[in-house]
C-alpha positions in Angstrom: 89.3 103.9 129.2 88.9 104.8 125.4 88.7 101.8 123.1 87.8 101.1 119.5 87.2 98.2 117.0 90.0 97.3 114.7 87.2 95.4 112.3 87.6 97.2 109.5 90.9 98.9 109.8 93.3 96.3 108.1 90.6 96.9 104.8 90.9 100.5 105.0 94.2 101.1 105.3 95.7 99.3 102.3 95.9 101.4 99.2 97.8 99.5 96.7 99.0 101.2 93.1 101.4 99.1 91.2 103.1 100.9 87.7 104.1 99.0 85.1 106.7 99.9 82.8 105.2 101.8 79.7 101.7 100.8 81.2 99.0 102.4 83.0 98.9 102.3 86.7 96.7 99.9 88.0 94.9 100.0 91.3 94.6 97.3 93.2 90.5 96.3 94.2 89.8 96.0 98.3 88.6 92.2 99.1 87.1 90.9 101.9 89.7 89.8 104.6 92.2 92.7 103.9 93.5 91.2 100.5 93.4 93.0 97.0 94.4 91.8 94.0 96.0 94.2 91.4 96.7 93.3 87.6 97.6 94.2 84.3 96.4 91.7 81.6 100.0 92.3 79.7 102.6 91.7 82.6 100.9 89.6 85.3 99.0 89.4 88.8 100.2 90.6 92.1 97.9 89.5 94.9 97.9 91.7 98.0 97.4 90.8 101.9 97.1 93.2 104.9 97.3 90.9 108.6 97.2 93.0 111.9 98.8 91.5 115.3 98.5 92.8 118.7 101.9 92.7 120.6 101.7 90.8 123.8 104.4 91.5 126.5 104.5 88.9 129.8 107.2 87.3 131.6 108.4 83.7 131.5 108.9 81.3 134.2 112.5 82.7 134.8 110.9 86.8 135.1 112.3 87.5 131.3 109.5 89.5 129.6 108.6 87.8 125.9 107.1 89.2 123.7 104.9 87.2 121.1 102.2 88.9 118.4 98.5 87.6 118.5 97.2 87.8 115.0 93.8 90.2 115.0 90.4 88.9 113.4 87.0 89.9 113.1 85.9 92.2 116.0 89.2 92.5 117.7 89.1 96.0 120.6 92.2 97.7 121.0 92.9 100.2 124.3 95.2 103.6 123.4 98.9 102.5 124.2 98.8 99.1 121.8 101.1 98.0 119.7 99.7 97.2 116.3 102.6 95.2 113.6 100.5 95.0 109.8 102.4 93.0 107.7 101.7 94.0 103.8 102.3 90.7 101.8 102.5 90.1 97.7 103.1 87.0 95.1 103.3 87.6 91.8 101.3 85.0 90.3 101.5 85.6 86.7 104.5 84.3 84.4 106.6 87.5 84.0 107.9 89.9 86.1 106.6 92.8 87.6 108.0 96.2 87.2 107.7 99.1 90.0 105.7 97.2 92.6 105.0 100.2 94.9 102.5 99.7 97.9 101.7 103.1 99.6 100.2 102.4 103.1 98.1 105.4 105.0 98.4 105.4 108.8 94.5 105.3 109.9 93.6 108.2 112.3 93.6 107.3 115.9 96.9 105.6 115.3 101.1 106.8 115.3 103.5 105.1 113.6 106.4 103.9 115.8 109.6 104.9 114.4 111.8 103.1 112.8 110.1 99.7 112.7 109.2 99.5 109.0 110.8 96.5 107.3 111.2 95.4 103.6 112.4 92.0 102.2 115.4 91.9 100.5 114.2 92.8 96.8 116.8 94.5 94.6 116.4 98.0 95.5 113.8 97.8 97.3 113.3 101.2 99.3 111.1 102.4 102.4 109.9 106.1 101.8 107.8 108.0 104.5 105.2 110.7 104.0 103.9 113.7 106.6 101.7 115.2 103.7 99.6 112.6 103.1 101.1 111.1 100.8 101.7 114.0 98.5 105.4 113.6 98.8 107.9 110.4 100.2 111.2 111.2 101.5 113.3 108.1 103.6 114.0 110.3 106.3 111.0 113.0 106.9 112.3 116.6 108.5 110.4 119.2 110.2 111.3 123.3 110.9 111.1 124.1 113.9 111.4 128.0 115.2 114.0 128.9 118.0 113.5 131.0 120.8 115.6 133.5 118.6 113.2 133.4 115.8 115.0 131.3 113.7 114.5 127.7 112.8 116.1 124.6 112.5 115.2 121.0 110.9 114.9 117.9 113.1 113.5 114.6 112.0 109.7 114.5 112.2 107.9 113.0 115.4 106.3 110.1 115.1 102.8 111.7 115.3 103.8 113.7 111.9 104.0 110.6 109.5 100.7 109.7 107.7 101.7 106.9 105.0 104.5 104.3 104.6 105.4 103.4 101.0 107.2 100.2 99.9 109.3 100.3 96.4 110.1 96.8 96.1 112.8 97.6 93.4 113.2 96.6 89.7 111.0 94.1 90.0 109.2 91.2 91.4 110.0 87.5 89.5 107.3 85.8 88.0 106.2 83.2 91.3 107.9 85.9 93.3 106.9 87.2 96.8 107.3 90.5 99.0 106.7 91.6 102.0 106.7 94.7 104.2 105.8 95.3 107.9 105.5 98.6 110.5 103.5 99.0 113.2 101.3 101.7 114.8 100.5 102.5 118.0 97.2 103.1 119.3 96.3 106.8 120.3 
């Protein structure tokens, strides 16, 4: 059976951008242990954190399957089939508030995202947007065309196989001392 390390994989796949209002995007810099940090001197500090966690199905004593998430570290193997929840996680630790927090998170190759499971605290207006371009364009419910047998075609919502980054708009803002926090998980191809 096919298997592959996850070491490496919470690192790679966060890509952080966070715009400021009248300011110049800043990216956020990868750190060891799938954290980043990204800043603007003028309106504060918004610490990033990427955690992975392997779903675990088994059955209690009465037969009822549970399931529980095991977090992933260091040189964790995964087999095609697994369930994969990353949990994306921010404080803003400077004394104002941050405008247009926006975390845009690629789905690694080898992996699918499983529909539907993306999740967002409750920020004002805070927004999930997909991608199946690669992040060229975001749209909260991603279509496809597909052609008929009578040649013509007709838009369905894209498999799960077609979407290749999740972003997070976390709305107006984030409060100074504020948190947010976003999760989706992947399967294993």
């Amino acid at each position: 059976m096919k298997r592959f390390s996850i070491a490496g994989l919470s690192a790679l796949a966060l890509v952080a951008s966070v715009s400021f209002a009248t300011q110049i995007p800043v990216v956020a810099n990868l750190l060891p242990g799938g954290s980043a940090i990204a800043q603007n001197a003028k309106k504060g500090v918004v610490q990033l954190r990427l955690d992975a966690a392997k779903k675990m199905v088994a059955k209690d004593a009465q037969g009822k399957q549970k399931v529980t998430w095991k977090a992933l570290e260091g040189q964790a193997t995964v087999q095609p089939g697994d369930i994969l929840r990353y949990t994306v996680s921010g404080a803003n630790n400077g004394d104002k508030a941050v405008k247009g927090l926006v975390i845009n998170q690629p789905i690694p190759q080898g992996m699918k995202y499983v529909l539907k499971s993306a999740t967002v605290n409750a920020n004002k207006g805070a927004k999930i947007t997909y991608s199946i371009d690669k992040g060229k364009s975001f749209v909260e419910n991603p279509t496809i065309k597909v052609r008929q047998e009578d040649g013509t075609f007709k838009t369905v919502p894209a498999p799960a196989e077609k979407y290749t980054n999740i972003r997070w708009n976390f709305g107006e803002s984030v409060a100074a001392k504020g948190a947010v926090k976003g999760t989706y998980q992947l399967q294993v191809r």
